[in-house]
VOPAGU-2260 file (C-alpha; in pm, 1 decimal, decimal comma):
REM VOPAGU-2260
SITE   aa  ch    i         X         Y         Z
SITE  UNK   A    0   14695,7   14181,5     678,0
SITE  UNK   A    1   14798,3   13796,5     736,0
SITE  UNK   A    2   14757,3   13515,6     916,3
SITE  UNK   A    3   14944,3   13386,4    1237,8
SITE  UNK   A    4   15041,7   13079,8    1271,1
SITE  UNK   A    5   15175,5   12901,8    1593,6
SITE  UNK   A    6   15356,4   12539,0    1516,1
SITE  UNK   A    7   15480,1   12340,7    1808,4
SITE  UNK   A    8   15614,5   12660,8    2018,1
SITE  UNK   A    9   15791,2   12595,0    2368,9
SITE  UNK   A   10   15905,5   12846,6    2584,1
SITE  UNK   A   11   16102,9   12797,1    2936,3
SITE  UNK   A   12   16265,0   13013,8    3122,7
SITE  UNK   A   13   16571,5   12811,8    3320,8
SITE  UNK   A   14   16411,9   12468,3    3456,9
SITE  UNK   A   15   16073,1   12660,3    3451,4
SITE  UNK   A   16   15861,2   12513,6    3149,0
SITE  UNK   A   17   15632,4   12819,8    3045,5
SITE  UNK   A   18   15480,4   12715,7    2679,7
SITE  UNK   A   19   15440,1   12329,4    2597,5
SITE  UNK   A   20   15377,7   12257,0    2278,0
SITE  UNK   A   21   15103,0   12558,3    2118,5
SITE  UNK   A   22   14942,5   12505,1    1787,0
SITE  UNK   A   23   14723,9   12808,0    1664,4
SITE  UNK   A   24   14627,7   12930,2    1341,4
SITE  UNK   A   25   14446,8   13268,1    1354,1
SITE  UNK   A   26   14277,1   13347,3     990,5
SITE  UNK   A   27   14396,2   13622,6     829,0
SITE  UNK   A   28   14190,0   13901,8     945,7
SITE  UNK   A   29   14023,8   13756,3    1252,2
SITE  UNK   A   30   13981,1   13911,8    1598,6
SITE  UNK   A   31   14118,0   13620,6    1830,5
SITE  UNK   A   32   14150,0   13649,0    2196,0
SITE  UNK   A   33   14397,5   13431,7    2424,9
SITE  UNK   A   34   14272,0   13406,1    2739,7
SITE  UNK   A   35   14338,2   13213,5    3045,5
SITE  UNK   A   36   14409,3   13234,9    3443,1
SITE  UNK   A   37   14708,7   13441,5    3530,0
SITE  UNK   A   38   15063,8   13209,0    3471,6
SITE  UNK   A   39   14869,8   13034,5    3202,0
SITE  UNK   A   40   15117,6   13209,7    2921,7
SITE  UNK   A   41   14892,8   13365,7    2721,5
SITE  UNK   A   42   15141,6   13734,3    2728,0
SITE  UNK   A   43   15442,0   13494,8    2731,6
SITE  UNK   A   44   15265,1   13400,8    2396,3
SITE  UNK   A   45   15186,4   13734,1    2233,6
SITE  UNK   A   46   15552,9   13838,7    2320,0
SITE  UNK   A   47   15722,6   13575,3    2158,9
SITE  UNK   A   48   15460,4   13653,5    1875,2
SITE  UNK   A   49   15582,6   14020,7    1864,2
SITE  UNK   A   50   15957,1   13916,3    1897,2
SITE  UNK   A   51   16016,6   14059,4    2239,7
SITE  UNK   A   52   16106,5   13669,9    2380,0
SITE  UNK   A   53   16284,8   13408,6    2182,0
SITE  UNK   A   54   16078,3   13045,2    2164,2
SITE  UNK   A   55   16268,1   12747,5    2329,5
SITE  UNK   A   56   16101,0   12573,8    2020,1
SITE  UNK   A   57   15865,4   12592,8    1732,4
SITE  UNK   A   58   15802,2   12832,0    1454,8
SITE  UNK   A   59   15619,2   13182,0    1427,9
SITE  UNK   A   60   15451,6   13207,4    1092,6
SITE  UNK   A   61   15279,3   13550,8     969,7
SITE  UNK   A   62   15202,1   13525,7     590,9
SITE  UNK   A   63   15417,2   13287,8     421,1
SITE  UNK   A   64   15703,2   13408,1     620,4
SITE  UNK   A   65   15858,2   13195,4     916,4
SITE  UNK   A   66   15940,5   13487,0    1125,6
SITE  UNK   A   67   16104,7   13308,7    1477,9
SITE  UNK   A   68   16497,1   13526,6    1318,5
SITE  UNK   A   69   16348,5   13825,5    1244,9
SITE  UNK   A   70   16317,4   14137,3    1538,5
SITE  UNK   A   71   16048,2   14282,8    1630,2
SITE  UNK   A   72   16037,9   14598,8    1395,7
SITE  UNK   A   73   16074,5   14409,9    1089,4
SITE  UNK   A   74   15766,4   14130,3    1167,1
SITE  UNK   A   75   15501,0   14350,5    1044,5
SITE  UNK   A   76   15318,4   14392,5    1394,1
SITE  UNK   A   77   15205,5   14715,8    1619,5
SITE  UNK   A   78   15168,1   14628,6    1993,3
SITE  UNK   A   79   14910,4   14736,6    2262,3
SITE  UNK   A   80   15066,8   14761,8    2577,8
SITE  UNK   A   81   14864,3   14747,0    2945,6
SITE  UNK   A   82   15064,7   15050,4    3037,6
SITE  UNK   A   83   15006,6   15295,3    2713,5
SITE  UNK   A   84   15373,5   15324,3    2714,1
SITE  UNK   A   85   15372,1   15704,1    2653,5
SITE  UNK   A   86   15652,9   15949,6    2645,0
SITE  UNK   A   87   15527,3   16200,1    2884,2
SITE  UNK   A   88   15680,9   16507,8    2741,1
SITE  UNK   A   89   15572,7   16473,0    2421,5
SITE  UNK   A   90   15256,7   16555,5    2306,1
SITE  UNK   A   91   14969,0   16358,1    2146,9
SITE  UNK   A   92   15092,6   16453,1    1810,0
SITE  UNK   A   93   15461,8   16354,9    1863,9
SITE  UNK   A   94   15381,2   15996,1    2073,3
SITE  UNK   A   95   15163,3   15891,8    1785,3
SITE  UNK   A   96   15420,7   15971,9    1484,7
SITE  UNK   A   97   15722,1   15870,2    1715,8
SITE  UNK   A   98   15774,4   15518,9    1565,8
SITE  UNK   A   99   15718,0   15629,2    1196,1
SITE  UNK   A  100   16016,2   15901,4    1270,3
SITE  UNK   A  101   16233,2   15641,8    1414,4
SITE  UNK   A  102   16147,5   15445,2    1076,2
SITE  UNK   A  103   16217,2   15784,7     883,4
SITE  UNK   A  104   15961,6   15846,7     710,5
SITE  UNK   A  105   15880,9   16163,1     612,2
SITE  UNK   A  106   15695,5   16456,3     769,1
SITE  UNK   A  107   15423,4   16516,0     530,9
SITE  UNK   A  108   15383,0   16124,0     559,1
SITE  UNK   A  109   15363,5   16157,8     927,6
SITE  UNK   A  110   15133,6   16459,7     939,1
SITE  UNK   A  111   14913,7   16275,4     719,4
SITE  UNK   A  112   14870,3   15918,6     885,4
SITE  UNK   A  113   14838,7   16067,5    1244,3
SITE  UNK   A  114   14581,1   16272,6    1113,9
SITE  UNK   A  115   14395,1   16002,6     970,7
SITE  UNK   A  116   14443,8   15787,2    1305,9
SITE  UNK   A  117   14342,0   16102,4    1504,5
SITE  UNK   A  118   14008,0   16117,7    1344,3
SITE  UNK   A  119   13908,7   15796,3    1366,8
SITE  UNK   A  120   13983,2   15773,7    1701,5
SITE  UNK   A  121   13865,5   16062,8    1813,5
SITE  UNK   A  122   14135,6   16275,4    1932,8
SITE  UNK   A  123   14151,3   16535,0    1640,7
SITE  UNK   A  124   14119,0   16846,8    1925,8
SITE  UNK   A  125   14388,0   16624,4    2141,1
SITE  UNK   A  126   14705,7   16620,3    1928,3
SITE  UNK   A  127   14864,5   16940,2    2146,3
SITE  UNK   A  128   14836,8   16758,4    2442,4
SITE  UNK   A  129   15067,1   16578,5    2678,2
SITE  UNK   A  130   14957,8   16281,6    2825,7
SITE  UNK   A  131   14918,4   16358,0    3160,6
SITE  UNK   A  132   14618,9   16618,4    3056,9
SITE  UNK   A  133   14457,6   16324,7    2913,9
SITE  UNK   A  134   14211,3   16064,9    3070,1
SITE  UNK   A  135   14284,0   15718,8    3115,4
SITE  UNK   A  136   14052,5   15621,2    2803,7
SITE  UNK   A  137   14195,4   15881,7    2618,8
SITE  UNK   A  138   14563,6   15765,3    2676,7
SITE  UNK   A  139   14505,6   15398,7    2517,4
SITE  UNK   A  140   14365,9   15535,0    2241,9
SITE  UNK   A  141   14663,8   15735,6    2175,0
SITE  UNK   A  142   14867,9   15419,5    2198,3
SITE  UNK   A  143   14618,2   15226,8    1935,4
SITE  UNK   A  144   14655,4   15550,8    1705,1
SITE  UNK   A  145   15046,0   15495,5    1773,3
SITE  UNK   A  146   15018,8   15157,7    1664,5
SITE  UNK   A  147   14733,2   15188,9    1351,9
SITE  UNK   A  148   14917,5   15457,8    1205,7
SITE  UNK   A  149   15259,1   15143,4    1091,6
SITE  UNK   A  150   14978,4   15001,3     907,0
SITE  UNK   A  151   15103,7   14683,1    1028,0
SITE  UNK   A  152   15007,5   14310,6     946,5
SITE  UNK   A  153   14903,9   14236,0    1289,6
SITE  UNK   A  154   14749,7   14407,6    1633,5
SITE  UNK   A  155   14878,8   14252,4    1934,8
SITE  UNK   A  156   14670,9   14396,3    2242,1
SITE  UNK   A  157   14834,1   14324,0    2597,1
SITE  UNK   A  158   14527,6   14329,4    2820,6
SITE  UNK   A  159   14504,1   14709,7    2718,0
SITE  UNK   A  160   14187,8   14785,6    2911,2
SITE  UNK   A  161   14336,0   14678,0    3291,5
SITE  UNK   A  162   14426,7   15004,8    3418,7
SITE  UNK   A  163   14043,1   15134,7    3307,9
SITE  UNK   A  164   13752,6   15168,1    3516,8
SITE  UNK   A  165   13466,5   14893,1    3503,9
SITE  UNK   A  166   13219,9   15197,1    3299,7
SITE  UNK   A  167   13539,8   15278,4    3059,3
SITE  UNK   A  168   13643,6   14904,5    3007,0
SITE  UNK   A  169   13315,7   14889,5    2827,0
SITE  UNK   A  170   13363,2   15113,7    2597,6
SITE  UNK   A  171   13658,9   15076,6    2507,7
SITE  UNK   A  172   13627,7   14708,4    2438,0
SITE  UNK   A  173   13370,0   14825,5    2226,3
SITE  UNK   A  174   13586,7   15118,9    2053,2
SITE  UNK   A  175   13849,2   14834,4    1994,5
SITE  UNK   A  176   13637,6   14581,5    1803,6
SITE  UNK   A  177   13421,8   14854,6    1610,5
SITE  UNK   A  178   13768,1   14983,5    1501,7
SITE  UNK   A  179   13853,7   14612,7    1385,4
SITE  UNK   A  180   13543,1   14587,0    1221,7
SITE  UNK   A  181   13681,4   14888,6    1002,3
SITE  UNK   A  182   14042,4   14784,9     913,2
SITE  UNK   A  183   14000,3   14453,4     906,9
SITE  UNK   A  184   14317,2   14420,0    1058,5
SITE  UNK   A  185   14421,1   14052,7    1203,6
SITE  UNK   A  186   14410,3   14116,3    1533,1
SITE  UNK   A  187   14546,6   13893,3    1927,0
SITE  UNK   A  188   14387,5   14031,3    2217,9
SITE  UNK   A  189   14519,4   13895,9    2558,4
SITE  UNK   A  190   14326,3   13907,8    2890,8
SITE  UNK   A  191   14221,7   13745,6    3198,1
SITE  UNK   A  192   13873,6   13843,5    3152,8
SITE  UNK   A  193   13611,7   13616,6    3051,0
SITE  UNK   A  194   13366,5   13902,1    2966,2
SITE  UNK   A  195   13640,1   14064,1    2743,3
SITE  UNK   A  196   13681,0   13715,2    2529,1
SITE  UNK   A  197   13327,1   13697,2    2512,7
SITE  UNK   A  198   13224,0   14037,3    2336,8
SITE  UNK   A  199   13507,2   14106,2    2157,6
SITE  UNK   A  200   13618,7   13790,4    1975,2
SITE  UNK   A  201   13546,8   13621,9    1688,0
SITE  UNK   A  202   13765,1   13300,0    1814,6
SITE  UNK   A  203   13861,0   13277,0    2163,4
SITE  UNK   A  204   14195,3   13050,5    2270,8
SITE  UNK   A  205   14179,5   12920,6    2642,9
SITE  UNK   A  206   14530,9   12854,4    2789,6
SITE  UNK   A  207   14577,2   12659,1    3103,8
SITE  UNK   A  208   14938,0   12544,9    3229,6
SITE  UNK   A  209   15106,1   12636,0    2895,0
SITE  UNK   A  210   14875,9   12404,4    2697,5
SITE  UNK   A  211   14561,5   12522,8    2485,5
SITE  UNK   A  212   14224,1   12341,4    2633,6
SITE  UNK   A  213   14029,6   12458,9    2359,7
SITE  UNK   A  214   13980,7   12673,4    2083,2
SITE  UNK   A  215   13639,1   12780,7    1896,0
SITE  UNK   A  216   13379,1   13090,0    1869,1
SITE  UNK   A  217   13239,1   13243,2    2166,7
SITE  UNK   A  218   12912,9   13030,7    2100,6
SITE  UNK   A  219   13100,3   12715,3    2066,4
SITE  UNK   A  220   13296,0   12759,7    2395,3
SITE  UNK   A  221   12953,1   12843,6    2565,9
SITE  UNK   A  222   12776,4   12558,8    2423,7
SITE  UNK   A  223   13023,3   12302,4    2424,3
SITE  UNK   A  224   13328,0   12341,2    2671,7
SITE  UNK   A  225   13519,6   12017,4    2625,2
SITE  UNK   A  226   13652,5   12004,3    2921,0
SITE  UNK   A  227   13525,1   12100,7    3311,2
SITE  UNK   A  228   13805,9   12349,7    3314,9
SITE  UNK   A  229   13689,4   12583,9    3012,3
SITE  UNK   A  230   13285,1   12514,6    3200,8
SITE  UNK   A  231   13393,0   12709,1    3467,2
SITE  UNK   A  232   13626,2   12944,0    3333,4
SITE  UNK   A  233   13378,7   13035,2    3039,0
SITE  UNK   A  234   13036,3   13218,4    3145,5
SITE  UNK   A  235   12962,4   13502,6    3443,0
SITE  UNK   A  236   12860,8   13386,0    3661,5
SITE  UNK   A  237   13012,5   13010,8    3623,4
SITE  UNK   A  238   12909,1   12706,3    3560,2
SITE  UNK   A  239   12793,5   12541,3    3869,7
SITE  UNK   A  240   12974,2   12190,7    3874,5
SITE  UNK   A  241   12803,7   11949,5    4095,6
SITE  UNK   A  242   12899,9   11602,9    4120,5
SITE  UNK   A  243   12622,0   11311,2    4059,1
SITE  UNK   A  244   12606,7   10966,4    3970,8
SITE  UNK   A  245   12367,7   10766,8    3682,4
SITE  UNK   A  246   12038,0   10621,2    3773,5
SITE  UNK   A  247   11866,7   10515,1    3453,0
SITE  UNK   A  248   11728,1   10847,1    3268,2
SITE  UNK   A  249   11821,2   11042,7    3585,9
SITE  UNK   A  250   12123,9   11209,1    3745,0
SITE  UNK   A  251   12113,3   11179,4    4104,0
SITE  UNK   A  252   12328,8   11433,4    4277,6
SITE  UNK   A  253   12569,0   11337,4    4561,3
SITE  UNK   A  254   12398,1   11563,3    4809,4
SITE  UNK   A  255   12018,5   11545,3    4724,7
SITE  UNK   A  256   11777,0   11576,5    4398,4
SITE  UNK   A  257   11788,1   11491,8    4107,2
SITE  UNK   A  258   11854,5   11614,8    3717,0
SITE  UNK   A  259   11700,5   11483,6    3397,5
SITE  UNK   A  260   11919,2   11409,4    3094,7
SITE  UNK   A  261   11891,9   11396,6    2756,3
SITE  UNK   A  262   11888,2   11120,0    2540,5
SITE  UNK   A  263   12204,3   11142,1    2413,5
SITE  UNK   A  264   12348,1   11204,9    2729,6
SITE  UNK   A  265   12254,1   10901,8    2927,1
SITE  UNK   A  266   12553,6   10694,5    3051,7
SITE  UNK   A  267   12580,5   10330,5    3218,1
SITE  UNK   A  268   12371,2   10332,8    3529,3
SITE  UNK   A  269   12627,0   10430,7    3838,8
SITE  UNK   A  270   12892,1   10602,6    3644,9
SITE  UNK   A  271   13029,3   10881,9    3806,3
SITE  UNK   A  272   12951,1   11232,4    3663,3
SITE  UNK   A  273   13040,2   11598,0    3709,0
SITE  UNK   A  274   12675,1   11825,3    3624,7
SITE  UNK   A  275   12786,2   12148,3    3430,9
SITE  UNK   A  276   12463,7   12383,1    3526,2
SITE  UNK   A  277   12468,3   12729,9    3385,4
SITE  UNK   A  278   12330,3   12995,9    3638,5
SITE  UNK   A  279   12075,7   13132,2    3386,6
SITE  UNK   A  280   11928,5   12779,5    3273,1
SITE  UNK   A  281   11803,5   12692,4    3611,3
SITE  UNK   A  282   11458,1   12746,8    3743,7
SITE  UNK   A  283   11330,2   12851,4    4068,6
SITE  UNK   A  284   11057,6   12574,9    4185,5
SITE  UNK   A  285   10844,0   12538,9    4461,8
SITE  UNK   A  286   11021,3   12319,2    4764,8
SITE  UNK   A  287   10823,8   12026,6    4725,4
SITE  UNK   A  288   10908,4   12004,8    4257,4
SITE  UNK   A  289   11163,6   11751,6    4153,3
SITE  UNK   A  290   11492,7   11875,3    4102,2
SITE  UNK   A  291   11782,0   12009,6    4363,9
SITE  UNK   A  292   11658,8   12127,8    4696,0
SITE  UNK   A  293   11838,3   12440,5    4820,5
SITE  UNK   A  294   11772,2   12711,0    5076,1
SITE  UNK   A  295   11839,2   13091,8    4964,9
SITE  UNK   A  296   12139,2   13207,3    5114,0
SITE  UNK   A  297   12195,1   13548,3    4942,1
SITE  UNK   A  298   12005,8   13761,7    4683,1
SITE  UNK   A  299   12173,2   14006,3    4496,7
SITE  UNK   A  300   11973,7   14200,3    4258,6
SITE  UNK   A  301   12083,6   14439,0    3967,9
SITE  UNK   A  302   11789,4   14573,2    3808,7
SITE  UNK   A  303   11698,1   14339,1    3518,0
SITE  UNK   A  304   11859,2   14005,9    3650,0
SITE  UNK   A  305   11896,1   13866,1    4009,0
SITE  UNK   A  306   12165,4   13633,9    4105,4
SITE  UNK   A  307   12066,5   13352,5    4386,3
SITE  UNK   A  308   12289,0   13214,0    4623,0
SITE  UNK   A  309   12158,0   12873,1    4790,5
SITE  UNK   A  310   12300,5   12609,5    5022,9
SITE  UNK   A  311   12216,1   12252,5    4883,5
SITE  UNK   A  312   11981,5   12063,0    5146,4
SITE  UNK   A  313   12100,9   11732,3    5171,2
SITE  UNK   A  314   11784,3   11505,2    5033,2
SITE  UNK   A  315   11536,8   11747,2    5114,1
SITE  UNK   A  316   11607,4   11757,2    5492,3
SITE  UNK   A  317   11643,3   12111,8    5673,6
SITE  UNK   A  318   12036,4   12076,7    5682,0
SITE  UNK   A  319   12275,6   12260,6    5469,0
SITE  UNK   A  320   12541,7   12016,3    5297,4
SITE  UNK   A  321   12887,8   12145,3    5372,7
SITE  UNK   A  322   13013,5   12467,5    5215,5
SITE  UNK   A  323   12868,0   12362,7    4877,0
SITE  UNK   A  324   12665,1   12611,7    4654,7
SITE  UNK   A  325   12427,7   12658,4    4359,9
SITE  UNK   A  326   12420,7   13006,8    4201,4
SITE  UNK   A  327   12097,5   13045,7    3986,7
SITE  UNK   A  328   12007,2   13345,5    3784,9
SITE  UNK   A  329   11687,5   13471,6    3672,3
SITE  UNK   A  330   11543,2   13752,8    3503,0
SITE  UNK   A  331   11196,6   13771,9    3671,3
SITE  UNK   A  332   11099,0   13940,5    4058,5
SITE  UNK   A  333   11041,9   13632,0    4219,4
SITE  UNK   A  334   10921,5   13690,9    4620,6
SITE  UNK   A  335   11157,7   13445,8    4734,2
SITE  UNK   A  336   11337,9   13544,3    5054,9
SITE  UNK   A  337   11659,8   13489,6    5229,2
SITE  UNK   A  338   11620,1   13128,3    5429,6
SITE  UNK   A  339   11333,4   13004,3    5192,5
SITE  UNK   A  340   11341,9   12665,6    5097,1
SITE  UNK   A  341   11332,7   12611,9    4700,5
SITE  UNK   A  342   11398,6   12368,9    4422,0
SITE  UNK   A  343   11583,4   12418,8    4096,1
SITE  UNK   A  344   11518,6   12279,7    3786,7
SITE  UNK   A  345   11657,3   12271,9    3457,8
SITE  UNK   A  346   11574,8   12112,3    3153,4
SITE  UNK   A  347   11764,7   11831,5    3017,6
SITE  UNK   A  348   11902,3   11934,7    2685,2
SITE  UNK   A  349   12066,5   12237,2    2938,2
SITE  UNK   A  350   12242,7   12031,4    3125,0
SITE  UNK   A  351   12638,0   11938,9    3076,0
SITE  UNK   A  352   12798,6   11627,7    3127,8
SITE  UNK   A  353   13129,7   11543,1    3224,6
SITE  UNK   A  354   13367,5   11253,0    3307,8
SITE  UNK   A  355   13401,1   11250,7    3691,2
SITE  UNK   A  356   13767,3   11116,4    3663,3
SITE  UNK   A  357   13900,9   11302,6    3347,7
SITE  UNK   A  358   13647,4   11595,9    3352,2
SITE  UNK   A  359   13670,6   11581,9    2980,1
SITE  UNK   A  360   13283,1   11621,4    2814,1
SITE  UNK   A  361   13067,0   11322,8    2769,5
């Protein structure tokens, strides 16, 4: 095991300015997840990490090595791809030894660490099998066992869990950081998906543009996002971001209502804000409670929770306000219907606060 460390690294391709400037530690040991939109760089990042793309600039550190010279078999590192990247006419067996061959080691040593792999991933009654007689979810874990049995330094993970349905993405994900939990293996986990970052990491890295917009624990990202960016990009379903000005104690919201703030959040009176309200921290009121005055567009439930779609009403009035819209989402039956009028409230110390102009957290 080791740490990774990420000092200053640039990466363009021609005139076309990819990585700008990345500093990341990840602890040795830890489970950290990049994730971003797609173009952010976040698999521009785990490739350079693996040695598959040069930097323009910067060092790759894992241990006490700088590693930016060295290819990729000789950095210590096992990669995950999004494809499995099986040979298809070799079997189980042969696909997860192939690399340990190729390194020459020896048969009995082979035998022996594919067997181990095999059983812990559960394809001990699998080995004689080619890969297309094997299920999607069966096929990425040969390619973990392919990479767990180099006993490497570092997991790299290439949004793995793409190609997998939405039932088999679950457990997977699960599968993946259970089997961290047991080799304690420092481990970078790329994906696009929220959800994914959320469960699985013990630090999550949001990319945007090349540039890292924050770093912390799932928690801390939920919590605190620093900026409006990593608000709406962290949480399912998102943030709603509403835009409001300062009256005094109160928020007043461009298009109607009104949201208390905390103590420590109160600004000069007028200042321009952007409200960061989290789906399942607002309340369904009656019409006529203090708060933001909607009517209920769409309901969609799914057993325990249901998510509510409502058009803003612009100060109370009977009129919709433009294509704007407040998701809220509770865990109780409520008998609300489909064109009912309805406030939502939320308590103070829920709501966030942001910068209109910068959209950085106040």
């Amino acid at each position: 095991m080791a740490a990774v460390t990420l000092s200053g690294i640039e990466k363009s391709f021609g005139p076309t300015h990819v990585i700008k400037g990345v500093d990341i530690t990840i602890a040795d040991g830890e489970f950290a997840v990049f994730v971003g939109p797609s173009g952010c760089g976040k698999s521009t990042l785990l490739r350079i990490i693996a040695g598959l793309d040069d930097p323009s600039g910067g060092n790759i550190r894992i241990g006490e090595q700088v590693v930016n010279d060295l290819p990729p078999k000789e950095r210590g590192v096992s990669m995950v791809f999004q494809t499995y990247a099986l040979y298809p006419h070799m079997t189980v067996e042969a696909n997860m030894g192939f690399g340990l061959m190729i390194a020459g080691e020896s048969q009995t040593t082979i035998a022996g660490k594919v067997a181990a792999a095999a059983r812990m991933l559960g394809l001990g009654e699998l080995l004689a099998r080619l890969p297309r007689q094997l299920s999607g979810g069966q096929r990425q874990r040969v390619a973990m066992g392919r990479a767990m049995v180099r006993d490497p330094q570092v997991f790299l993970f290439d949004e793995p869990l793409s190609n997998l349905d939405a039932k088999l993405r679950v457990q997977m994900r699960t599968e993946i950081r259970s089997l961290h939990q047991r080799l304690k293996t420092t481990s970078i986990y790329v994906t696009h998906d929220q959800i994914e970052a959320m469960t699985m990491a013990d630090r999550i890295v949001v990319l945007r543009d090349g540039r890292v917009e924050q770093m912390g624990s799932p928690a801390e990202l939920y919590d605190r996002p620093c900026n409006t960016f990593v608000a709406g990009f962290i949480g399912s379903p998102a943030m709603n971001l509403i835009a409001a000005h300062v009256d005094l104690t109160w928020a007043i919201v461009d298009f109607g209502g009104e949201v208390g703030l905390a103590d420590d959040l109160r600004t000069a009176p007028g200042q321009r804000l952007t409200l960061g309200l989290r789906p399942e921290h607002l309340r369904v009121l009656p019409a006529d409670a203090p708060g933001i005055p909607c009517v209920v567009e769409v309901l969609e439930f799914s057993g325990a929770d249901t998510l509510i779609s409502c058009a803003p009403l612009d100060a109370g009035k009977a009129t919709a306000v433009g294509s704007n819209q407040i998701q809220a989402l509770v865990h109780d039956r409520l008998a609300v219907k489909v064109g009912e009028r309805i406030s939502l409230g939320i308590a103070p110390e829920l709501v966030h606060v942001f910068d209109a102009a910068s959209g950085e957290r106040l």
